[in-house]
MIBAPA-642765 format. One record per atom (N, C-alpha, C, O): residue number from 1; x, y, z. Coordinates in steps of 0.1 Angstrom, whole numbers. Each point is the difference from the previous one (the first is absolute). Last residue first. Example, Ala and Ser with C-alpha at 12.3 -4.5 7.8 and 13.67 -1.06 7.14 Angstrom:
# MIBAPA-642765
i;c1;c2;c3
2;128;-22;71
2;9;11;0
2;-8;11;8
2;5;11;1
1;-2;-68;-2
1;-9;12;0
1;9;12;0
1;10;0;7
//
This chain:
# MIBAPA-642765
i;c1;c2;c3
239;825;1054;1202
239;9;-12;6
239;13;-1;-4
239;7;-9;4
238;-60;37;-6
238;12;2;0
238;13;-8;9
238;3;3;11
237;-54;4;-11
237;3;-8;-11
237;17;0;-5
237;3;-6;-10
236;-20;34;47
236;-3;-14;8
236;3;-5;-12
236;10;-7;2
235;20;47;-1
235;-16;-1;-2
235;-1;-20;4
235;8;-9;2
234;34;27;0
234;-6;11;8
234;-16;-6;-1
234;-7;-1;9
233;62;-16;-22
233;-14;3;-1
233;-8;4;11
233;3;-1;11
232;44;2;-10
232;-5;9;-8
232;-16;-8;-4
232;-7;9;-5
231;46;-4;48
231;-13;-5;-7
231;-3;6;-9
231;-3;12;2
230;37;9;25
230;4;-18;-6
230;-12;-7;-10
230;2;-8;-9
229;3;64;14
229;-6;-12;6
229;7;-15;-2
229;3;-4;-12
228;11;49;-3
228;4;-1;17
228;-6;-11;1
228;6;-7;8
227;-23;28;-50
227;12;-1;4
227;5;-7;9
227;7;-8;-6
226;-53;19;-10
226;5;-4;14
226;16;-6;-4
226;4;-11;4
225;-27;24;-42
225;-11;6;9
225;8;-2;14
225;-2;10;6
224;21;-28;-37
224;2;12;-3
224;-7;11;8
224;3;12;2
223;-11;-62;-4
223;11;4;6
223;1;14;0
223;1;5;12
222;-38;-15;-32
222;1;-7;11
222;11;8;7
222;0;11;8
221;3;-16;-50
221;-8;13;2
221;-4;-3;16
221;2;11;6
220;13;-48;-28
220;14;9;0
220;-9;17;5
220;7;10;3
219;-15;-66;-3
219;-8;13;3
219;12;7;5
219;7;-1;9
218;17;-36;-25
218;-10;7;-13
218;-10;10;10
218;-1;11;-6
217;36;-28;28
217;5;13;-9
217;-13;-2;-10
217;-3;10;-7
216;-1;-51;33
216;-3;10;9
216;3;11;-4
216;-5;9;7
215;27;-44;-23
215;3;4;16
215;-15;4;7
215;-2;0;12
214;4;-18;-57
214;13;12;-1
214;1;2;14
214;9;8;2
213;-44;-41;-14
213;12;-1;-6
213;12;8;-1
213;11;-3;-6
212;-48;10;31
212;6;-11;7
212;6;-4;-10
212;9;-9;4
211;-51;42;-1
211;15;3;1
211;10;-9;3
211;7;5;9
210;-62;9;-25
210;7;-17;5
210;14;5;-2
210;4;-1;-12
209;-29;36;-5
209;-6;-3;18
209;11;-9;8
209;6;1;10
208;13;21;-55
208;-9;-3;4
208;-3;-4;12
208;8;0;8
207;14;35;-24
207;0;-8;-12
207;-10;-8;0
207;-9;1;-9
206;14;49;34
206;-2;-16;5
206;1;-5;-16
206;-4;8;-9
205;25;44;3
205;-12;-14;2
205;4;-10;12
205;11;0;5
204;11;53;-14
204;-5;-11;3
204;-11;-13;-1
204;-10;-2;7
203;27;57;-16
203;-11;-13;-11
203;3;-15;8
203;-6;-9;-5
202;11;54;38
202;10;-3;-12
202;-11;-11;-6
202;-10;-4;5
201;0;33;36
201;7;2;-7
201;4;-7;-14
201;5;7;-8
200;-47;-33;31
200;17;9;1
200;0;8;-5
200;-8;1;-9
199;-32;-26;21
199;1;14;-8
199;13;2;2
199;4;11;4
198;-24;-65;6
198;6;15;3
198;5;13;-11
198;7;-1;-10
197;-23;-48;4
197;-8;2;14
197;1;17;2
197;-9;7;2
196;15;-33;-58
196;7;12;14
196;-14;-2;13
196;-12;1;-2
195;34;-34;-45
195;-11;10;10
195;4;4;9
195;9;-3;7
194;10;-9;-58
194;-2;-10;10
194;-8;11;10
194;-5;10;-4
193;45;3;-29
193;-10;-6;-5
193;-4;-9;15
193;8;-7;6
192;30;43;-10
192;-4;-1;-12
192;-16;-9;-2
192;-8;5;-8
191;43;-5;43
191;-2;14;-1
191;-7;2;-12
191;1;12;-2
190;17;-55;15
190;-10;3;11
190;-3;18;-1
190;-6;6;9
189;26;-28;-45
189;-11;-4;3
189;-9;6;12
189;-12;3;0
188;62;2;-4
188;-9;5;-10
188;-20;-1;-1
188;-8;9;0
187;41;-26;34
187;4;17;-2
187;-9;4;-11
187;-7;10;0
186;2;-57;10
186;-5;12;11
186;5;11;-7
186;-8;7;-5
185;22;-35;-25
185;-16;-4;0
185;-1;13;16
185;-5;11;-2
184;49;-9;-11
184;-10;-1;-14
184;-10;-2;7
184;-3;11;6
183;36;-17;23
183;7;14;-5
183;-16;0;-11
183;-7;10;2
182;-1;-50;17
182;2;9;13
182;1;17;-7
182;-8;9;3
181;7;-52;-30
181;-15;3;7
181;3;12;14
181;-9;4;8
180;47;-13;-46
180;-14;-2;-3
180;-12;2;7
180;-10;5;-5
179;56;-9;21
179;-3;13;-9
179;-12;1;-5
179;-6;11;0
178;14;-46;33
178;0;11;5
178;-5;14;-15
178;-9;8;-2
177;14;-50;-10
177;-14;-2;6
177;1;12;2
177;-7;8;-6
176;43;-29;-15
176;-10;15;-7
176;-9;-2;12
176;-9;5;-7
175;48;-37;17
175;3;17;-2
175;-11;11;-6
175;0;12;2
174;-13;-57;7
174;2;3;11
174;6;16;-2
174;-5;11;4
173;-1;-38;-41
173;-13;1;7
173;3;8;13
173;-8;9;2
172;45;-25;-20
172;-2;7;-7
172;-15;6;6
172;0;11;5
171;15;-48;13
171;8;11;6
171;-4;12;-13
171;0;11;6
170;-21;-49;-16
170;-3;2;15
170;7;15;6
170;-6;9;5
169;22;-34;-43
169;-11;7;-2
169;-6;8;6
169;-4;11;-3
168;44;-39;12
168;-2;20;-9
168;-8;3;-2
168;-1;12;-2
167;-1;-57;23
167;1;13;13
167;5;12;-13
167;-4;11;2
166;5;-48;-25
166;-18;5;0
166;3;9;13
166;-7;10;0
165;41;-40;-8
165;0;8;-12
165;-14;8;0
165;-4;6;-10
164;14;-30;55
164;6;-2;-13
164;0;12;-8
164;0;11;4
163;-15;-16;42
163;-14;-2;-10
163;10;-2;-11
163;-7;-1;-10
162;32;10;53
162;-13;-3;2
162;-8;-7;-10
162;-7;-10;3
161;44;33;-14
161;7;-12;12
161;-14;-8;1
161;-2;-12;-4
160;-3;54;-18
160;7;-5;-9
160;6;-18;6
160;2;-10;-6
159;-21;47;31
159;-10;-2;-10
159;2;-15;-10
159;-8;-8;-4
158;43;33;34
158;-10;-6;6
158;-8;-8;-12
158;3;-11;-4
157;25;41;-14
157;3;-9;3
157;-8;-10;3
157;-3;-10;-6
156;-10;53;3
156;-3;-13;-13
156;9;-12;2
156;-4;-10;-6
155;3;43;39
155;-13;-4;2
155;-1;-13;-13
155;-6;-11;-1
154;46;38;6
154;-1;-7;13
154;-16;-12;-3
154;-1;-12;2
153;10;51;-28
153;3;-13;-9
153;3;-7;17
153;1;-12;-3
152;-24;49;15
152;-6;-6;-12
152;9;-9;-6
152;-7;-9;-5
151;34;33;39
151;-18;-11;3
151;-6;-4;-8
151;-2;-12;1
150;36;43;-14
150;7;-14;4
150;-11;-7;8
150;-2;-12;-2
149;-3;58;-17
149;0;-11;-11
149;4;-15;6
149;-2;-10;-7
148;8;53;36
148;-17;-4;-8
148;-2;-13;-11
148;-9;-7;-1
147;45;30;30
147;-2;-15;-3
147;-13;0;-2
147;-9;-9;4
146;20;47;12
146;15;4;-7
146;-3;-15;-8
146;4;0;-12
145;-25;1;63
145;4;12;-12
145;10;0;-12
145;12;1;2
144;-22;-38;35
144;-13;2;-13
144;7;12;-8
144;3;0;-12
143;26;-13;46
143;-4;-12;-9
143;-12;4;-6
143;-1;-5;-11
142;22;38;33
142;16;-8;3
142;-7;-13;-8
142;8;-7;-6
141;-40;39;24
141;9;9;-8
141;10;-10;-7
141;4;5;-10
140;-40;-23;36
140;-3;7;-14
140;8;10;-3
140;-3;7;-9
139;18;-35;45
139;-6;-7;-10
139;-7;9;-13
139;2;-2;-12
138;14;21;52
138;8;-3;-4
138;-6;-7;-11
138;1;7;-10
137;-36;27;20
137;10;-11;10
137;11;-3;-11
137;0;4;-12
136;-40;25;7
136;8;8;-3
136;14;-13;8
136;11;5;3
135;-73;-3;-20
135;17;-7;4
135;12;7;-1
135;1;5;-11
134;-44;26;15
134;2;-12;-5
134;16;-10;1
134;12;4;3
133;-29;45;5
133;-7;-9;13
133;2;-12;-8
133;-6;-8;7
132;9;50;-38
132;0;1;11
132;-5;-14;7
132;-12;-4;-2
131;12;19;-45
131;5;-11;2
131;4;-2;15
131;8;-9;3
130;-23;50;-30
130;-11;-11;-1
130;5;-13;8
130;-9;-7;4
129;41;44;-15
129;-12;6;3
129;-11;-6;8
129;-5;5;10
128;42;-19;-34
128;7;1;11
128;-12;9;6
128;3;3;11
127;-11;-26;-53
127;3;-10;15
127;6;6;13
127;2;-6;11
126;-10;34;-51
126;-15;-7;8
126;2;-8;8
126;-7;-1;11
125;41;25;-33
125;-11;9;9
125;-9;-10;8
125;-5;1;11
124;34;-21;-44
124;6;3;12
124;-8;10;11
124;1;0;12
123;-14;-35;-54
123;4;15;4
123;-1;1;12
123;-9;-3;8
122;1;-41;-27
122;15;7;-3
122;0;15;4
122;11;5;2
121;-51;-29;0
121;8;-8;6
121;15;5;-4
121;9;-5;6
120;-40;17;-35
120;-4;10;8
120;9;-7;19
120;3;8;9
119;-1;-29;-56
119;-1;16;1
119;4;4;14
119;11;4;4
118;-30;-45;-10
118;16;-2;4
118;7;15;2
118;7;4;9
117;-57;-12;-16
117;6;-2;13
117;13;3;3
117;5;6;10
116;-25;-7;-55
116;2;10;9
116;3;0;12
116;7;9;5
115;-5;-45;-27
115;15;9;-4
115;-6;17;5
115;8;9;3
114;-41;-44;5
114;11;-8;2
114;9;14;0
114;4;6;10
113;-41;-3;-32
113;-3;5;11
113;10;-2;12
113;0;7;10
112;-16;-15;-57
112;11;4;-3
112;5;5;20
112;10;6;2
111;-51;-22;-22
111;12;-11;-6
111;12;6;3
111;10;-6;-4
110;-48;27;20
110;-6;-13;-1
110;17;-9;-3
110;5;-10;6
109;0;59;-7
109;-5;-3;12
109;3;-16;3
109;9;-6;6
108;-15;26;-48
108;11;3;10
108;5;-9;10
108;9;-9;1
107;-53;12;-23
107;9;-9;-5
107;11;-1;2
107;5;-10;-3
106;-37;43;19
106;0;-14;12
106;8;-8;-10
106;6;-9;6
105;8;58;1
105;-11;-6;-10
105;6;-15;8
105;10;-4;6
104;9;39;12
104;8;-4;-7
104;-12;-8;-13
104;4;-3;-11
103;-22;32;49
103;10;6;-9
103;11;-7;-13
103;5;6;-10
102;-43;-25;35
102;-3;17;-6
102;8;6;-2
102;-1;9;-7
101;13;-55;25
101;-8;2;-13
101;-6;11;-6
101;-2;0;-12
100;43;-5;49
100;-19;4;-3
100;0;-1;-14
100;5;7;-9
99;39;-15;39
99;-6;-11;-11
99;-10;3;0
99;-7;-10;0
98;35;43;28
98;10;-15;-11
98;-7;-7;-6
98;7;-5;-9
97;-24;56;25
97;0;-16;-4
97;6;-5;-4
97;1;0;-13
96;1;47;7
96;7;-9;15
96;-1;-11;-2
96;10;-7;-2
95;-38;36;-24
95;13;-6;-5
95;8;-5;7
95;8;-7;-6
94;-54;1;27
94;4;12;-8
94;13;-6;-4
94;3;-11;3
93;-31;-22;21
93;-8;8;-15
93;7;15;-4
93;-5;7;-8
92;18;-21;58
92;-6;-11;-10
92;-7;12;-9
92;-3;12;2
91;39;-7;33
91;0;8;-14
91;-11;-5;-8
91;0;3;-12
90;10;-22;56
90;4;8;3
90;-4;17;-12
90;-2;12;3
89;0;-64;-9
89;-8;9;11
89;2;13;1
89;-10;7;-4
88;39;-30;-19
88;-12;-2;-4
88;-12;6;6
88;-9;7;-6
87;54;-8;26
87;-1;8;-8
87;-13;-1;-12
87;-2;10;-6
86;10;-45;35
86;-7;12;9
86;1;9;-10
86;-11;4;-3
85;24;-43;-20
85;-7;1;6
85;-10;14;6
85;-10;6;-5
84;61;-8;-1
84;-9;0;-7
84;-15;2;0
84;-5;11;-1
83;30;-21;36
83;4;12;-6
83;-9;2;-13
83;-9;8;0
82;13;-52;15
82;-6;12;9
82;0;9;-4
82;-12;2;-5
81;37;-28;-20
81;-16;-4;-3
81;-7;7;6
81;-9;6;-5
80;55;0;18
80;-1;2;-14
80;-18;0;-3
80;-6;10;-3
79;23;-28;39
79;3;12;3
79;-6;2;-12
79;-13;0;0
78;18;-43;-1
78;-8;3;7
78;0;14;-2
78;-8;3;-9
77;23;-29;-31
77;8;5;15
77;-12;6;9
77;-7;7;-7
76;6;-50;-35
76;-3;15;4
76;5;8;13
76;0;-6;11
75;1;-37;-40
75;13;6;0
75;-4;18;8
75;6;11;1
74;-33;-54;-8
74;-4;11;-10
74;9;10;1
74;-2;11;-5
73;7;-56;22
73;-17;-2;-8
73;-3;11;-4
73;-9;1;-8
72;40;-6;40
72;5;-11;-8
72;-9;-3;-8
72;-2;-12;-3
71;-1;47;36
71;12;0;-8
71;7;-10;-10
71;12;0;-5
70;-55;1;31
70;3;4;-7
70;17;6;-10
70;4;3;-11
69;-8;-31;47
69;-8;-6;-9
69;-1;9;-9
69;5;-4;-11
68;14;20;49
68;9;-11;-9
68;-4;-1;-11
68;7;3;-10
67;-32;19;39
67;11;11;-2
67;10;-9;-12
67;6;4;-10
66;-45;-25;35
66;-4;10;-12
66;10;8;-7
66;-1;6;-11
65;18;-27;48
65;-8;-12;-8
65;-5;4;-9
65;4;-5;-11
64;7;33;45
64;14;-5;-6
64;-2;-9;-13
64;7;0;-10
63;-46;18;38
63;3;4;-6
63;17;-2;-9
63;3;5;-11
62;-19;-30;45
62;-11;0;-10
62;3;13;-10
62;-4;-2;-11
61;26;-6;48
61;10;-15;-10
61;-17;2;-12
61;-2;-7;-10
60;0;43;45
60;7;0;-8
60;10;-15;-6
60;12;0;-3
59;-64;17;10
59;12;-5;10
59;12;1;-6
59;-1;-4;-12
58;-40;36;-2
58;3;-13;0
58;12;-4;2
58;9;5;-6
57;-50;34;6
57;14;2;4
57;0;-15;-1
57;-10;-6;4
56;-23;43;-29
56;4;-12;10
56;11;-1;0
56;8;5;-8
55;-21;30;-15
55;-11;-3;5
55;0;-11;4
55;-11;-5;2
54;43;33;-20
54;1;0;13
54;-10;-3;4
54;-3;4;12
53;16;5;-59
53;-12;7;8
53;2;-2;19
53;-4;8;8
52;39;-25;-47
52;-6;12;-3
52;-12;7;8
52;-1;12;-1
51;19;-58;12
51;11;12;2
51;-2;12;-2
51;4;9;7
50;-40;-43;1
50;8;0;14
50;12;13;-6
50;3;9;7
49;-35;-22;-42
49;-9;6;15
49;12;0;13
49;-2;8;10
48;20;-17;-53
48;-13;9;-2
48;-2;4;14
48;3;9;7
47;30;-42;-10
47;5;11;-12
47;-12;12;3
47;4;11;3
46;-15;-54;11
46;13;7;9
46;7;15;-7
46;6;10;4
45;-48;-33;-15
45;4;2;14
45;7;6;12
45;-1;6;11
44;-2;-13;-64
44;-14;7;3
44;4;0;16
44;0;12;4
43;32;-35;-24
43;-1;15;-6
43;-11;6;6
43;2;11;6
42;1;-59;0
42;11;11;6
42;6;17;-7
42;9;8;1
41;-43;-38;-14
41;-3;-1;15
41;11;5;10
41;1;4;12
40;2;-15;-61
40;-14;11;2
40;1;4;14
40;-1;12;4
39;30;-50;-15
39;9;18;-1
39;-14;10;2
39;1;10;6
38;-14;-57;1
38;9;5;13
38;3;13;-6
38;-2;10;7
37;-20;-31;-39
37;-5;7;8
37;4;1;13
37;-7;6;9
36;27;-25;-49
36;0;15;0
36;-12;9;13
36;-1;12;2
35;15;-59;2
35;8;7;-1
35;-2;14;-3
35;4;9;7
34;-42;-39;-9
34;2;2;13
34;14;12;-2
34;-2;11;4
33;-6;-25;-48
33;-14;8;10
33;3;4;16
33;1;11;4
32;26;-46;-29
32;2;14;-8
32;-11;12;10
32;3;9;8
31;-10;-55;1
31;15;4;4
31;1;15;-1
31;-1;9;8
30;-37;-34;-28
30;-3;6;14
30;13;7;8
30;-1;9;9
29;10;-23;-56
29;-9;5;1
29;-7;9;15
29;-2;12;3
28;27;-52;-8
28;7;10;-5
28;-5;14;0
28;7;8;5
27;-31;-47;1
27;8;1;13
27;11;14;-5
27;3;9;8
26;-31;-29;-38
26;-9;10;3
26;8;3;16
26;-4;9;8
25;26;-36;-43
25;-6;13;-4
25;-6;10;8
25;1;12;-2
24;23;-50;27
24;-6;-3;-9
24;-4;14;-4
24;-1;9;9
23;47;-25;16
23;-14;6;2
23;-6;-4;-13
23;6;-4;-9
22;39;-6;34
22;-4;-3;-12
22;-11;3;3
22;-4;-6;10
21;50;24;13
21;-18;-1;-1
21;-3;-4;-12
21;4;5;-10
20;44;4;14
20;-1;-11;14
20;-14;-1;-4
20;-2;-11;-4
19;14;22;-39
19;0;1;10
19;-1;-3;12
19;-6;-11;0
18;10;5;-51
18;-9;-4;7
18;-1;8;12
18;-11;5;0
17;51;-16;-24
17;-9;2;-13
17;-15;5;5
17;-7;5;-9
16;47;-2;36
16;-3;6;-10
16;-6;4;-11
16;-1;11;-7
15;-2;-45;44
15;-4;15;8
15;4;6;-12
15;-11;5;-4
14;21;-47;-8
14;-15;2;2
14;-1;13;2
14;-7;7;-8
13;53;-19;9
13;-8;3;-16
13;-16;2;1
13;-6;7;-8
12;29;-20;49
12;7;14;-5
12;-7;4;-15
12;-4;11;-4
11;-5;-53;21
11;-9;8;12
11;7;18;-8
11;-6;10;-3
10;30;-50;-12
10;-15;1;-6
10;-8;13;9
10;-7;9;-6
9;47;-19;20
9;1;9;-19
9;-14;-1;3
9;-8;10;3
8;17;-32;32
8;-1;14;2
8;2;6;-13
8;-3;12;-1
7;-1;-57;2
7;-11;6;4
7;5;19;3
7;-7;9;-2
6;43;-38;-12
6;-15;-3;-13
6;-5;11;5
6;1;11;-6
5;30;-21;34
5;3;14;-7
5;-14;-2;-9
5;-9;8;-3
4;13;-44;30
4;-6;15;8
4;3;11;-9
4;-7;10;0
3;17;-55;-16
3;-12;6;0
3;-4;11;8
3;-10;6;-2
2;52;-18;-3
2;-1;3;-12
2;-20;5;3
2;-6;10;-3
1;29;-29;38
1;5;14;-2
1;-6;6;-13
1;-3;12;-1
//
């Protein structure tokens, strides 16, 4: 008896010190990467092309799955991001804009591009305006709304079970990716610096050809050119 308890302290102080995963530097590393690139893959898909544009449609335990995940990786409300979002469109590059670099300047924008989102995610015109056709079920009134905060320490837990004292890292990495390369590098960037296929209306850029660290949001002039499209590369050097 004495030695069964041994082993399960021991097993209990390892997962603390250590976690159920003992990985090497660069397993950590590939971990981190893959994780924040399910949330890319669920913003750009499900958030972008299926809720804000209606440029594809995906099953629904595939969409419940993006509906979760992000809420445990960036506290964000579907409706809300929509709304938003389209209100980008809708107003791009005049004072309307929730996040143009022509109006807010790209250091705004770049670092600060996060709390304009939140801005503009609090007024009540725009989500009840902009926020048409998106989850409205028992689940996102009665468990995501109102609990933005409670998936993200859901997530550090996790983190924390998994990888020990190093999932905060991970989970930390995990909370800026969105603010940093989604609200900052596309909103900003992609209106500020990089090449144009298309004469839009608005400053739009492509960032670059090779699009596969951000989803596919870096040919952002692309998009803007074909809203409605699921596909945003367009030219044969374009991936």
């Amino acid at each position: 008896h004495r030695s069964e308890t041994d082993r399960i302290m021991n097993f209990l102080g390892h997962v603390l010190a250590d976690g159920v995963l003992d990985l090497s530097f660069w397993g950590y590393v590939l971990v981190t990467l893959a994780l924040t690139h399910v949330t890319i893959a669920g913003v750009t898909i499900f958030l972008h092309r299926c809720q804000a544009h209606r440029a594809l449609d995906l099953h629904p335990a595939v969409s419940h799955f993006f509906r979760f995940w992000l809420w445990m990786t960036t506290g964000m409300n579907t409706r809300e991001w929509a709304a938003v979002h389209r209100k980008h469109h809708a107003a791009v590059e005049t004072a309307e804009d929730p996040h143009s670099p022509v109006v807010h300047g790209i250091n705004k924008v770049l670092w600060q591009g996060a709390e304009l989102y939140r801005v503009n995610a609090r007024r009540k015109d725009i989500i009840d305006q902009y926020g048409y056709g998106t989850p409205d079920d028992w689940v996102e009134r009665h468990f995501y709304t109102g609990r933005d905060s409670h998936g993200i320490f859901i997530m550090m837990a996790i983190n924390i079970a998994l990888f020990g004292p190093l999932g905060l890292s991970i989970w930390a990495v995990q909370m800026l990716w969105i603010p940093i390369f989604a609200a900052g590098v596309i909103n900003g960037l992609g209106h500020w610096w990089g090449y144009r296929n298309f004469e839009t209306d608005d400053q739009s850029t492509n960032i670059t050809p090779i699009a596969f660290f951000l989803g596919g949001e870096e040919l952002h002039n692309n998009h803007h050119a074909f809203p409605s499209s699921a596909k945003f590369a367009l030219r044969r050097y374009e991936f």
